[in-house]
Each structure stands twice: as structure tokens, then as C-alpha cells.
C-alpha positions as CSV (number, residue, x, y, z in Angstrom):
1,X,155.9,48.2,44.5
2,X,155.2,49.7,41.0
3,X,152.3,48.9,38.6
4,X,150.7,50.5,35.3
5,X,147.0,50.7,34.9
6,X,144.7,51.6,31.8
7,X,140.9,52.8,32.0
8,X,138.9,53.3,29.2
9,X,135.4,54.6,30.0
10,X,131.9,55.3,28.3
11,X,129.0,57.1,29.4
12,X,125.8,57.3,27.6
13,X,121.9,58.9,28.5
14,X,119.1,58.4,26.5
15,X,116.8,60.3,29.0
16,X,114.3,62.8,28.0
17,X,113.0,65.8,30.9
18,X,109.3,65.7,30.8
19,X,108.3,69.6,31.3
20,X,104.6,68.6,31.3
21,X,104.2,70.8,28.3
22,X,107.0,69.6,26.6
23,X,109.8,66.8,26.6
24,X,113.2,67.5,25.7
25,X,115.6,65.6,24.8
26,X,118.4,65.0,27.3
27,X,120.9,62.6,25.6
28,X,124.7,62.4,25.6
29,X,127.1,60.2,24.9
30,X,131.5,60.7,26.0
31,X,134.3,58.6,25.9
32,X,137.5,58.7,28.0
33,X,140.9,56.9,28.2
34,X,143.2,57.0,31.3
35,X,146.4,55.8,31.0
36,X,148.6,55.2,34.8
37,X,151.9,54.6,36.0
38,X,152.1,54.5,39.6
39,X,154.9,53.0,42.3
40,X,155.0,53.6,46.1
41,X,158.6,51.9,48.3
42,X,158.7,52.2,52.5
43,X,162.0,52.1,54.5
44,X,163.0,51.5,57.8
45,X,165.6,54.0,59.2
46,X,166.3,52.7,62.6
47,X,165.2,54.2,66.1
48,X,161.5,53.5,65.3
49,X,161.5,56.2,62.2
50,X,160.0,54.6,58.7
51,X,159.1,56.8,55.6
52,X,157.0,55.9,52.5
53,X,156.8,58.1,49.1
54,X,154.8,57.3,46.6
55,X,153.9,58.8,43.0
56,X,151.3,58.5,40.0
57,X,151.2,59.5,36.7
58,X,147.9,59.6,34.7
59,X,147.1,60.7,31.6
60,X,143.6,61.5,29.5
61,X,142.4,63.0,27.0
62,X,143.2,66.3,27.9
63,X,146.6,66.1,29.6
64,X,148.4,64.5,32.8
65,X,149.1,65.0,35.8
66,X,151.0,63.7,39.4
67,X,150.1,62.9,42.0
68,X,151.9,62.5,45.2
69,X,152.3,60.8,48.8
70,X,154.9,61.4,51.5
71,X,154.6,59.6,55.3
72,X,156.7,59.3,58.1
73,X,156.1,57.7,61.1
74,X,158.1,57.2,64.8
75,X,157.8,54.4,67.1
76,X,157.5,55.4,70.8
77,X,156.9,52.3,72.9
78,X,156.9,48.2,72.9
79,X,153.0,48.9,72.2
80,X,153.5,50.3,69.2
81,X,152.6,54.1,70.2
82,X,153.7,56.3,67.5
83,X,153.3,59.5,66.2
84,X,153.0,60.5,62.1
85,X,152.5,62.6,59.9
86,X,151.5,62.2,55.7
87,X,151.1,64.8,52.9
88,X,149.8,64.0,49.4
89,X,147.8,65.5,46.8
90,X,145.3,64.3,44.0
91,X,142.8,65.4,41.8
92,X,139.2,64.1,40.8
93,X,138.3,63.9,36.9
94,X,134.8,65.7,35.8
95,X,132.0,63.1,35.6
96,X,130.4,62.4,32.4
97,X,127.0,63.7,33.5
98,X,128.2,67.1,34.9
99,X,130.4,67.4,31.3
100,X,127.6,66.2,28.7
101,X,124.1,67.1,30.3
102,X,122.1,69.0,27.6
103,X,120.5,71.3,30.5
104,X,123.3,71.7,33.1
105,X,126.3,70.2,31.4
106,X,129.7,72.3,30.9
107,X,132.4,70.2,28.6
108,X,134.9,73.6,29.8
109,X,134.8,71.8,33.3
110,X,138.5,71.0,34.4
111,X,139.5,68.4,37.3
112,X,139.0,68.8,40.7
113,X,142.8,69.3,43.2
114,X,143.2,68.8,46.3
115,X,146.3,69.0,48.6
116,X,145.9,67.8,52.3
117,X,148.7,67.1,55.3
118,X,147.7,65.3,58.9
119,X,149.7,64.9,61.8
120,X,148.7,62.6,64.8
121,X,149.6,60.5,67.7
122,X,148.3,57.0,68.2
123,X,148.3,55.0,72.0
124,X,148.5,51.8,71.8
125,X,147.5,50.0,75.4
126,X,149.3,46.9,76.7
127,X,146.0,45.0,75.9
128,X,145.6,46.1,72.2
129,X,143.2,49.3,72.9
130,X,144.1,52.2,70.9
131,X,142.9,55.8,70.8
132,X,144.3,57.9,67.9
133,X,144.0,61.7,67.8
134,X,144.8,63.9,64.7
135,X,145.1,67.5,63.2
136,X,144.3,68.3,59.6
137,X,144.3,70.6,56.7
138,X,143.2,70.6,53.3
139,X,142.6,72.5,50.0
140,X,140.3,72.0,47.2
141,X,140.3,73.7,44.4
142,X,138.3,73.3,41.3
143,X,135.3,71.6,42.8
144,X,132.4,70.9,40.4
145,X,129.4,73.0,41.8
146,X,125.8,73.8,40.1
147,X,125.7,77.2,40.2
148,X,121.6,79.2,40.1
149,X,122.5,82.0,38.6
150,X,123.9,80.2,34.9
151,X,121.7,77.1,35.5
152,X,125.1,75.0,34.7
153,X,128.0,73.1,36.4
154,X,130.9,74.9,37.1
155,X,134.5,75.0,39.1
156,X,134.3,76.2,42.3
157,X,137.6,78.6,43.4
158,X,138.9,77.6,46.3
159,X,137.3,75.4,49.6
160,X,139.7,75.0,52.9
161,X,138.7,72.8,55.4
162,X,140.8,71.8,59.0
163,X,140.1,70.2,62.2
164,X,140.6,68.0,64.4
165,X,139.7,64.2,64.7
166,X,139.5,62.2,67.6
167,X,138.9,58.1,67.4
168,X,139.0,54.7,69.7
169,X,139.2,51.1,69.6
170,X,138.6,49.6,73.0
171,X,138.0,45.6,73.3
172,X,135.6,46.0,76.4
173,X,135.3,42.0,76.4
174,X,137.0,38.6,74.3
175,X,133.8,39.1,71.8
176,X,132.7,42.4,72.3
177,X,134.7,45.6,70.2
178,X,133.7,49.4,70.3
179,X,134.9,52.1,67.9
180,X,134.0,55.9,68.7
181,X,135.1,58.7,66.2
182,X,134.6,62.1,66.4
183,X,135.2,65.3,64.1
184,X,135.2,69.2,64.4
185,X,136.2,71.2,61.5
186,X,136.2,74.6,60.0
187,X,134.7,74.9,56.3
188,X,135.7,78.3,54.6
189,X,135.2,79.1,50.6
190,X,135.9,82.4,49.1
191,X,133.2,81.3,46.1
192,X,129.9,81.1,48.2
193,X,128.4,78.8,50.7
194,X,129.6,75.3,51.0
195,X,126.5,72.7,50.7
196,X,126.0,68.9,52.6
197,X,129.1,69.3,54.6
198,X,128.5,69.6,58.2
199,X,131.3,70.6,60.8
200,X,130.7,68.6,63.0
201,X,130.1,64.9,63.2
202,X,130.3,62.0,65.8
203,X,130.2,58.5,65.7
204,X,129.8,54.7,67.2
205,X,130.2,51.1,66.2
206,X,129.6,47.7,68.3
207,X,130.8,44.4,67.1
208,X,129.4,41.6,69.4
209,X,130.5,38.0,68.7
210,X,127.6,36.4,69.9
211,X,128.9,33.0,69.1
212,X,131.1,31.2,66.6
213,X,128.5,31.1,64.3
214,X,126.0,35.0,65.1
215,X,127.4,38.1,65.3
216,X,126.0,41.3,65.6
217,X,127.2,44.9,64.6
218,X,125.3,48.5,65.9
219,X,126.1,51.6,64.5
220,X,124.9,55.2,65.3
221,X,126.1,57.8,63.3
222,X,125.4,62.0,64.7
223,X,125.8,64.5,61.7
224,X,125.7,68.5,63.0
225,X,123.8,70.9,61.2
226,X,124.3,71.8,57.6
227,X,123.0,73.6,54.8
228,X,120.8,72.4,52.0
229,X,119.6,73.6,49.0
230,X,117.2,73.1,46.0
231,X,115.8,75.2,43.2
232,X,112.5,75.9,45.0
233,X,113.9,76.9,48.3
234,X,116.9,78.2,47.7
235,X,119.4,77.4,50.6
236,X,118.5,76.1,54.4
237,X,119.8,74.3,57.1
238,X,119.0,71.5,58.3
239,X,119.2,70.0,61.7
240,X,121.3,68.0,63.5
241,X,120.2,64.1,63.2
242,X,121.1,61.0,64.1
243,X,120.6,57.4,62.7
244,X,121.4,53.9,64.4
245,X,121.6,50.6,62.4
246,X,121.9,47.1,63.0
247,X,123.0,43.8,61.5
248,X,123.2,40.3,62.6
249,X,124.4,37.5,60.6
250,X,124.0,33.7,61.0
251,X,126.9,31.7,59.5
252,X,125.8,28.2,59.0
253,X,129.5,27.2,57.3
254,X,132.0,28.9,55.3
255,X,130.1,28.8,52.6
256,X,126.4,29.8,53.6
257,X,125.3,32.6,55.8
258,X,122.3,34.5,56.3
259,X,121.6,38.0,57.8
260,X,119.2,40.6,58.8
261,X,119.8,44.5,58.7
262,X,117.3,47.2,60.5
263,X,118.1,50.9,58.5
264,X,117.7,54.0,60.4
265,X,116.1,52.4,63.3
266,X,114.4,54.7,65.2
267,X,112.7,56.7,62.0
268,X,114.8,59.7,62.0
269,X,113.8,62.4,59.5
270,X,116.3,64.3,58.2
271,X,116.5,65.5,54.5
272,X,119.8,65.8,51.9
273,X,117.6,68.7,49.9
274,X,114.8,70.0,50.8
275,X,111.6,68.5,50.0
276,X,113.1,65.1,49.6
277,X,113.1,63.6,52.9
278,X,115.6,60.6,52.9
279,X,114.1,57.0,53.7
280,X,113.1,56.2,56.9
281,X,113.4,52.6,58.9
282,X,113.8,49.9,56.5
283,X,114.6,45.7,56.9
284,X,116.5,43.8,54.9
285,X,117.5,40.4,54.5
286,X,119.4,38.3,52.4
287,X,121.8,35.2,52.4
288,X,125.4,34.0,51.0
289,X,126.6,30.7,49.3
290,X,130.1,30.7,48.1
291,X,130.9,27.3,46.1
């Protein structure tokens, strides 16, 4: 498989920051152009071994670069049991606002890297139930950061992060699937404290065909403790939380269905800065017609 892609993008503000005393202006405008070549082939090399490489080329404004993506994968049972392994790295362009903000902006930024490599082992049951284990590592490099001390965006050094992931999908009944996930990792930067990423984190998803035409899906989601910061505080950590959510859906026909979603069920507070608590329970409704 092989393809060629172009982007052409444009950002603009016309926002002004209202100091009470004062407004400023706080207006920008950037263009951008991307240009891609990308391909990607798999093969089959007998005793349940298969490979896949893949490459892309892009090119903007201010350069290229490629990007890269080697698997391999081993077959150990009629199941399908198998045990991989995948390298790859890419990169993540600056975005407009963090180039061309008046107050905070830096047009020096350059793009995010990032090189990662996993290697698991997935069991596959008789009956279609799977559990899937995994190791990882990555490095980041470059990340786009608001730093206090120069009131501006800038590129971070370096960021590593590994763990370990752990996830299942177990059919308990005909109509009934659960999915579990779990993650424990190790965050380490050698330019200053890493913000919104917590090490640890555990999850759980339901999918209950009710009937041929309602089905329900539940999901709790358990994020560990990690640390926060705004300009009046300064850095914290926050709590542990946890949120469950819910939809059901009613599907008349193919072409109309209707559904009902509760959001953070239970009220939990938890905040993604402090002083700006996130939004508590919240319902929601809405339909679908397809003609």
C-alpha cells in the first residue's frame, strides 16, 4: 500500500485579553503546507512469523522529515496466541496558537519527536477471550511546554516514560462483553516536572446487547494521582479520581436511532488545573437518521 497526501492549513485569532484596565490585542494569523509520501507492505514468512515496515515522508515549510514503522509478530497456537513486537518513531508539528500567540507565542518552536518500541504476548482462548500483556518504552523529545519563568512556549529537553500494560476481552455471555485495561509507568524528565500525566491508570468497559434493537455500554475510567498547575498556584497534585459513564441506544431501523448518555455519573470532582474544576454529571440525548 502506498499513497501521497497534501495539507494546507490556516489558523487565524481575532481575540483581544481583557486586563480590566486594558485590552490588548491578541491576533494572529499562519499558514502551512504539508506535503506526504507514505507506503507501508506486510509478509508472511512461514512458521507463524509475519513482518510489516512502513515509511513517511512529509515535508513543510521548514524542512522534512521520516518517519518510520517496523513489526513482527509470531503465531503460537490454532487460537491465534502470538507474541510481537513494533518500533516506530514520529514527530508532532507546533500548533498555530503556541507559534503565533502575541502573549505566549514562540515562532522558534521546532517539532515535537518521539521514538517508542513495545513487546507483548497476546492469549487467545478457545472461545474468543483474550488477555494481552505488554512492556514499553518511549522518548520524547522537543515537547512544547509553557514555561513561568519566560511567560512563553518552549521545547522541552527530553521526557522518557515505560511501563507496563495489562488488558482483557472476556465474552461473559452471547450479549454481554467486558474489557479491563490497566497501566503502570515511570515518567522521568531531565527539564522539570512533567504536568497531567499520571502513572498510573485503570480501566473498565461493558457492552450489553439488551436486544436486537437496545444496547447499553458502562464505562469507569480510575486516573492515579498527578500534578497540576496554574499561574496562581503554582504546581499541585491532585487526587486520584474516578468517573463512570453510561449510554444506551434505541435503534428503531438502520436508519433511525435514538440514545441517552449519563457523564460522570456519580459527580466526581476532580480538576485538570486548579481552580477549574472539570464538569460534573451531565445527560445527554440525541437521535440519528441516515437517508
Amino acid at each position: 500500500m502506498a499513497g501521497a497526501n497534501v495539507v494546507s492549513e490556516n489558523g487565524t485569532d481575532d481575540g483581544t485579553v481583557d486586563l480590566g484596565f486594558a485590552v490588548l490585542p491578541n491576533a494572529y494569523e499562519l499558514d502551512r503546507n504539508i506535503s506526504s509520501l507514505f507506503a507501508e507492505m506486510g509478509r508472511a514468512w512461514g512458521s507463524g512469523w509475519t513482518g510489516t515496515l512502513a515509511g513517511r515522508w512529509d515535508h513543510h515549510d521548514n524542512g522534512g522529515r521520516f518517519s518510520g514503522k517496523v513489526a513482527i509478530e509470531r503465531t503460537l497456537s490454532d487460537s491465534g496466541s502470538r507474541i510481537w513486537g513494533r518500533a516506530a518513531n514520529g514527530f508532532k508539528l507546533p500548533s498555530f496558537f503556541a507559534l503565533g500567540n502575541p502573549l505566549l507565542g514562540n515562532p522558534e518552536l521546532t517539532a515535537e519527536k518521539v521514538r517508542n518500541a513495545e513487546i507483548g504476548y497476546t492469549h487467545v482462548f478457545p472461545g474468543g477471550n483474550q488477555w494481552i500483556v505488554s512492556a514499553f518504552r518511549a522518548r520524547y523529545e522537543n515537547l512544547v511546554d509553557f514555561d513561568f519563568e519566560t511567560f512563553t512556549n518552549i521545547n522541552r529537553g527530553r521526557i522518557d516514560n515505560e511501563g507496563v500494560e495489562l488488558r482483557t476481552h472476556l465474552r461473559l455471555t452471547e450479549r454481554v462483553m467486558l474489557r479491563l485495561d490497566g497501566t503502570v509507568s515511570n515518567n522521568s524528565s531531565k527539564s522539570g516536572p512533567l504536568r497531567r500525566r499520571p502513572e498510573r491508570s485503570a480501566g473498565a468497559s461493558v457492552d450489553w446487547s439488551i436486544s436486537d434493537r437496545w444496547n447499553m455500554n458502562a464505562v469507569a475510567r480510575h486516573i492515579g494521582p498527578r500534578l497540576i498547575t496554574s499561574i496562581p498556584s503554582g504546581n499541585l497534585t491532585d487526587d486520584a479520581y474516578t468517573i463512570v459513564s453510561a449510554t444506551i441506544n434505541y435503534e428503531r431501523s438502520g436508519r433511525a436511532a435514538v440514545w441517552l448518555a449519563v457523564d460522570n455519573a456519580f459527580d466526581t470532582d476532580y480538576q485538570d488545573a486548579p481552580g477549574f474544576p472539570s464538569p460534573g454529571a451531565r445527560v445527554r440525548s440525541g437521535f440519528k437518521l441516515a437517508f
